[in-house]
C-alpha positions in Angstrom: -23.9 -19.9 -0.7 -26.1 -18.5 -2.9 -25.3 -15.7 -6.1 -26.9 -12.5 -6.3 -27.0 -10.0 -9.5 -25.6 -6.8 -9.1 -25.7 -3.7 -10.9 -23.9 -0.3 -10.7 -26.8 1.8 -9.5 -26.3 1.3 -6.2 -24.3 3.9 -4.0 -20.5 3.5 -4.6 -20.3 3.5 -0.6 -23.4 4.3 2.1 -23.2 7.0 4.3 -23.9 4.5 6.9 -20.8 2.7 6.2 -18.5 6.2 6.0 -20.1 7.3 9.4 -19.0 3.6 11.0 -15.4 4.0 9.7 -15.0 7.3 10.7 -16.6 6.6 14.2 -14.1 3.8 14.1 -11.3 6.1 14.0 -12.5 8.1 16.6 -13.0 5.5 19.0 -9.3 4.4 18.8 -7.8 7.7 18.7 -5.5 6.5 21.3 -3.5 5.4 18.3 -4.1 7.7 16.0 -6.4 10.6 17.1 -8.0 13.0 14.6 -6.4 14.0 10.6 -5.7 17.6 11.6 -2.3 19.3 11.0 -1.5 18.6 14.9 -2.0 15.0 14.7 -0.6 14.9 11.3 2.4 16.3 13.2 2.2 14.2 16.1 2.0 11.3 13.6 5.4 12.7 12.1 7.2 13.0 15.4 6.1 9.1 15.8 7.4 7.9 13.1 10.6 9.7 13.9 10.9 7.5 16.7 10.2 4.5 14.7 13.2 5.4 12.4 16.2 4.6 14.6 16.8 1.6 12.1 16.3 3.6 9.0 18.4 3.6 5.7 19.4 6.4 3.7 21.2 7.2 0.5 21.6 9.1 -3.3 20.5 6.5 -5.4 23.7 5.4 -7.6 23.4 2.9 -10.7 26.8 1.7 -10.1 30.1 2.3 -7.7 31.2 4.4 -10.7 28.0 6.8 -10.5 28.4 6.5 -6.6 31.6 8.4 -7.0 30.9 10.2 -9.9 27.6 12.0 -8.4 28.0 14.6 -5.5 25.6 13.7 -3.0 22.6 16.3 -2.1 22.0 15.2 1.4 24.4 17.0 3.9 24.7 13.6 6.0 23.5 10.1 5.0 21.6 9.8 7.9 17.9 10.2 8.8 18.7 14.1 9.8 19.9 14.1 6.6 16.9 13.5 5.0 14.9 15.8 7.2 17.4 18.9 6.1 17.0 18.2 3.1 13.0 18.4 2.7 13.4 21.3 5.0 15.8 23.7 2.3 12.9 22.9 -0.1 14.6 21.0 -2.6 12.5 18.0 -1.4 8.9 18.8 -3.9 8.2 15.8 -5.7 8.3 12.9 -3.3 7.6 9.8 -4.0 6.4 6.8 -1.3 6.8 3.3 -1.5 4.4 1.0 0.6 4.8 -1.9 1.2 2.7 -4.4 3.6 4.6 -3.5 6.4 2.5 -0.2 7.2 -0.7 -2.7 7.0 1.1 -5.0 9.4 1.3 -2.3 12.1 -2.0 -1.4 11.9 -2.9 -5.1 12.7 -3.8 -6.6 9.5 -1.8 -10.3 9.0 0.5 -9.7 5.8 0.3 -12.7 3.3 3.3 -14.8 3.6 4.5 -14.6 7.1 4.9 -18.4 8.2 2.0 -19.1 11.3 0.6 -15.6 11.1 0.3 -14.5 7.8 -3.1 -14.9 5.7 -1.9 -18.0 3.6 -1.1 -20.2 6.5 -4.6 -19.5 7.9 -6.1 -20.7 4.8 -7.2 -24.3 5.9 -10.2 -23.8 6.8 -11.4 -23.2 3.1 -9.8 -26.7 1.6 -7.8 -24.9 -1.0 -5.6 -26.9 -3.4 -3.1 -24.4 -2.6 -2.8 -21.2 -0.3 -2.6 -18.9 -3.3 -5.5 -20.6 -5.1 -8.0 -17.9 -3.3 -6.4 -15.0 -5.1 -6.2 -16.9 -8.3 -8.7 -16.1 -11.0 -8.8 -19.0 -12.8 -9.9 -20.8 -9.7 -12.1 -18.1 -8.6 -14.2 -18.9 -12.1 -14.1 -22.5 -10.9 -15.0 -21.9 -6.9 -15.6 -18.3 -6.0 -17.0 -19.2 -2.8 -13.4 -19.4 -0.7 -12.8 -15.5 -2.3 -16.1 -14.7 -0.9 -15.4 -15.9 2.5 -12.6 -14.4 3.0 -13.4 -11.2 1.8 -15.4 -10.6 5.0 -11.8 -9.8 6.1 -10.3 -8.0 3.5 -12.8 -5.3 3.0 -11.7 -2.0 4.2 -13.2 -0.8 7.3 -12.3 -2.7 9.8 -8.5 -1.4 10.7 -7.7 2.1 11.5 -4.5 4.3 10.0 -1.0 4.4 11.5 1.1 7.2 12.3 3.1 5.9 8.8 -0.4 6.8 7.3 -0.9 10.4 8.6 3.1 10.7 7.9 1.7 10.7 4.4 -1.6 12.8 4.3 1.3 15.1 6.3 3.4 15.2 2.8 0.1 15.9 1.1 -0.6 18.8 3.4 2.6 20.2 3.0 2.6 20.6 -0.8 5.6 17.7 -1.3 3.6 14.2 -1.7 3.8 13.7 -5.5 2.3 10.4 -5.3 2.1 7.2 -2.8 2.5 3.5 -4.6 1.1 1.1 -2.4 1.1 -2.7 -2.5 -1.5 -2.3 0.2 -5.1 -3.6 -0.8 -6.7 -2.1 2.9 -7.6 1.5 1.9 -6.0 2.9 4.9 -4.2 6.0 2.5 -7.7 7.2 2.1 -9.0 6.8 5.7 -6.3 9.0 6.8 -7.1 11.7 4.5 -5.3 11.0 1.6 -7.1 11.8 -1.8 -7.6 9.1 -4.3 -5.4 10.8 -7.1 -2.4 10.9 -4.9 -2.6 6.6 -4.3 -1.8 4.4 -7.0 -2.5 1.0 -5.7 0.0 -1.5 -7.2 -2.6 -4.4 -6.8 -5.6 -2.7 -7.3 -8.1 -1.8 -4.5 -11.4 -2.2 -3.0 -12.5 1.1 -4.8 -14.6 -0.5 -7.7 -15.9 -4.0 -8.9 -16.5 -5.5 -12.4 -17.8 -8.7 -14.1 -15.0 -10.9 -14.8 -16.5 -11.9 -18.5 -18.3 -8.8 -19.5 -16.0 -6.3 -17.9 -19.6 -4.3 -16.8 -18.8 -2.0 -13.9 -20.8 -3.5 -10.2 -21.1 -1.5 -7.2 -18.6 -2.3 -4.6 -21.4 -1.6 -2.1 -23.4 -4.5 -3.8 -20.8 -6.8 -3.8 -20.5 -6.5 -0.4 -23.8 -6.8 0.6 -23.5 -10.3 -1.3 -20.4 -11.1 0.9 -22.0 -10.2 4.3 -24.9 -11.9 3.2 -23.0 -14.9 2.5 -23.8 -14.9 -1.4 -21.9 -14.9 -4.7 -22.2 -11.4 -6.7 -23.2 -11.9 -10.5 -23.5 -9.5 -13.1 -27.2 -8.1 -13.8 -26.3 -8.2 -17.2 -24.6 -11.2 -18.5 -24.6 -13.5 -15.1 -21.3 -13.6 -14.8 -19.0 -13.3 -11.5 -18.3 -10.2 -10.4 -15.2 -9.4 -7.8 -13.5 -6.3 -6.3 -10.7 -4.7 -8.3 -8.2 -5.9 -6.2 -5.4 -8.4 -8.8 -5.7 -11.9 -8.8 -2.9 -14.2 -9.9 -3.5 -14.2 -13.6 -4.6 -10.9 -14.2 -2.8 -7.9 -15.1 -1.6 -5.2 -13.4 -3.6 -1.7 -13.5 -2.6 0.0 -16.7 -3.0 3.4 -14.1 0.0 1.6 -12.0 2.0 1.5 -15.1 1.6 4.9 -16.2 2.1 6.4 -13.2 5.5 4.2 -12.4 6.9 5.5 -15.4 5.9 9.3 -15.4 6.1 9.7 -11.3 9.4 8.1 -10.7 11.0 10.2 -13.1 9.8 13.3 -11.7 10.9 12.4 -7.9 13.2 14.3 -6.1 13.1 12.4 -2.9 11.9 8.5 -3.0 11.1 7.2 0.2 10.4 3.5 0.7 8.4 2.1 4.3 7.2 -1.4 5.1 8.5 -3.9 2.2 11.3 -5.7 1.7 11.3 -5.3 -1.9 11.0 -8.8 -2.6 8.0 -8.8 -5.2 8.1 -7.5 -9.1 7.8 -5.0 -10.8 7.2 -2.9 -6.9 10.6 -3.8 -6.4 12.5 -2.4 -9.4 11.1 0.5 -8.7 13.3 1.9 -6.8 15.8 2.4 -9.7 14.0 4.1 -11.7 14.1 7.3 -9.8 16.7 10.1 -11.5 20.3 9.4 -10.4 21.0 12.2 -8.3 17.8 11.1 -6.2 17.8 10.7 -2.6 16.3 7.2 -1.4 15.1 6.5 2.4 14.4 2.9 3.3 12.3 2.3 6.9 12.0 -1.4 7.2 12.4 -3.9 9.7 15.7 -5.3 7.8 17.6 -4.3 4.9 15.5 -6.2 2.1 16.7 -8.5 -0.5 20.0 -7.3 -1.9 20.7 -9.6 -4.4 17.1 -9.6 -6.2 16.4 -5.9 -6.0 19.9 -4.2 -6.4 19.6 -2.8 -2.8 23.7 -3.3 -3.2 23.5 0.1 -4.5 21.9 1.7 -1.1 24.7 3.4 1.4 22.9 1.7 4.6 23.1 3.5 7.9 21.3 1.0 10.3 21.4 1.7 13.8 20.2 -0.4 16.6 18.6 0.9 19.8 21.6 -0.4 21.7 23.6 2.1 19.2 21.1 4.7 19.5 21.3 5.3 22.6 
């Protein structure tokens, strides 16, 4: 694999590559069809359906504040929720993504044991499964990154209902903003403007030298990757990589100053797709003012004990119950 300099005068993203994603969403419109406010609603009334194992509650700091707060939604139930966006005391909301809306759109999530991305790792002869996210092996071996990032870069996966459930919130007037642990882009591809995602691990969205800090063009770096060469900086030769976080690297200072001023502004805080295992997504969820209502849509309840989920009044119904 060979390295290639890159600059920032390239287009930020061709036309050429816009037209293919959008024809991409197109083709599969069987799943989700167009970004209009009748498939934005469709997309709603799907993700309805996929809430019949949904969690609701007022988020309480203690048992204490449980009792000591009256509750704003009329039943701690999904319908609950819905009435309450409905009056129009819902106009802040706040999202919580988690890897869960990228599983259901068909990319592998990272840890799951056989299917997830670290446990298909062998093929690069990594020290360890992680070691391709790492930075301080990246300056040591970029190549592995490189490889994989045929895979990773957005384009290649389409939206999900759970997707155009937000760009719906948007539409409305109510999405105050949408945290994602998500690096896949698929907020944007389903209409959502950049301003309203805050990536908690960064994005696909720009590129820069690792020693310099000299903004690359993402489309450059791309090129290198399909090419099957290494991106360096035109101006002090070192490697350049997406904006997406390595182990070893900060979080955006954008994610933190959004965390703090957003959450305390929310209203409604709705959480889909994680289990809020990993820090600091996870303490998120208590930052929100008391007296604000939290949803939870996840395949299982999350981790309790590391996240203080304790504090959530669950409501999970089965399909057997359902029905």
């Amino acid at each position: 694999m060979t390295r290639r300099a890159v600059g920032s005068s390239e287009p930020a993203w061709p036309a050429s590559a816009c037209t293919s994603v959008l024809q991409g969403m197109q083709d599969s419109s069987k799943r989700s069809s167009a970004t209009d406010d009748s498939a934005c609603d469709a997309a709603a009334a799907q993700l309805q359906q996929l809430c019949l194992e949904a969690a609701c509650s007022k988020v309480p700091r203690s048992l204490q504040q449980q009792q000591q707060q009256p509750s704003l939604l009329s039943s701690c139930d999904l319908a609950g929720i819905a009435h309450y966006i409905a009056s129009g005391r819902a106009r802040n909301i706040v999202v919580m993504a988690g890897a869960g809306l990228s599983v259901s759109a068909g990319i592998p999530d990272f840890r799951t044991p056989g299917t997830g991305l670290y446990s298909q790792l062998q093929r690069f002869q990594l020290p360890w499964p992680e070691a391709v996210f790492d930075i301080r092996f990246f300056r040591h071996n970029p190549k592995p990154f490189y490889l994989l990032a045929k895979e990773l870069f957005p384009g290649g996966y389409c939206p999900t209902p759970a997707h155009f459930f937000l760009k719906l919130l948007h539409d409305k007037g109510l999405l105050l903003s949408a945290f994602t642990q998500n690096i896949d882009g698929l907020e944007q591809l389903a209409g959502l403007p950049a301003d309203k995602v805050v990536p908690a691990h960064g994005s696909f969205d720009g590129a820069h030298c690792i020693d310099c800090g000299r903004a690359c063009s993402v489309y450059a770096v791309q090129q290198a990757v399909y090419d099957d060469e290494v991106a360096t900086c035109d101006s002090c030769g070192g490697l350049v990589k997406p904006d997406i976080v390595f182990f070893g690297e900060p979080l955006p200072a954008r994610f933190h100053r959004r965390r703090l001023a957003d959450l305390a502004q929310a209203d409604l805080l709705i959480v889909m797709g994680t289990s809020l295992v990993v820090q600091p997504f996870a303490s998120m969820i208590d930052a929100v003012p008391a007296d604000c209502p939290r949803l939870l849509i996840n395949m299982n309840k999350g981790s309790e004990q590391s996240t203080g989920l304790s504090g959530f009044v669950l409501d999970v119904a089965s399909p057997a119950d359902a029905s």
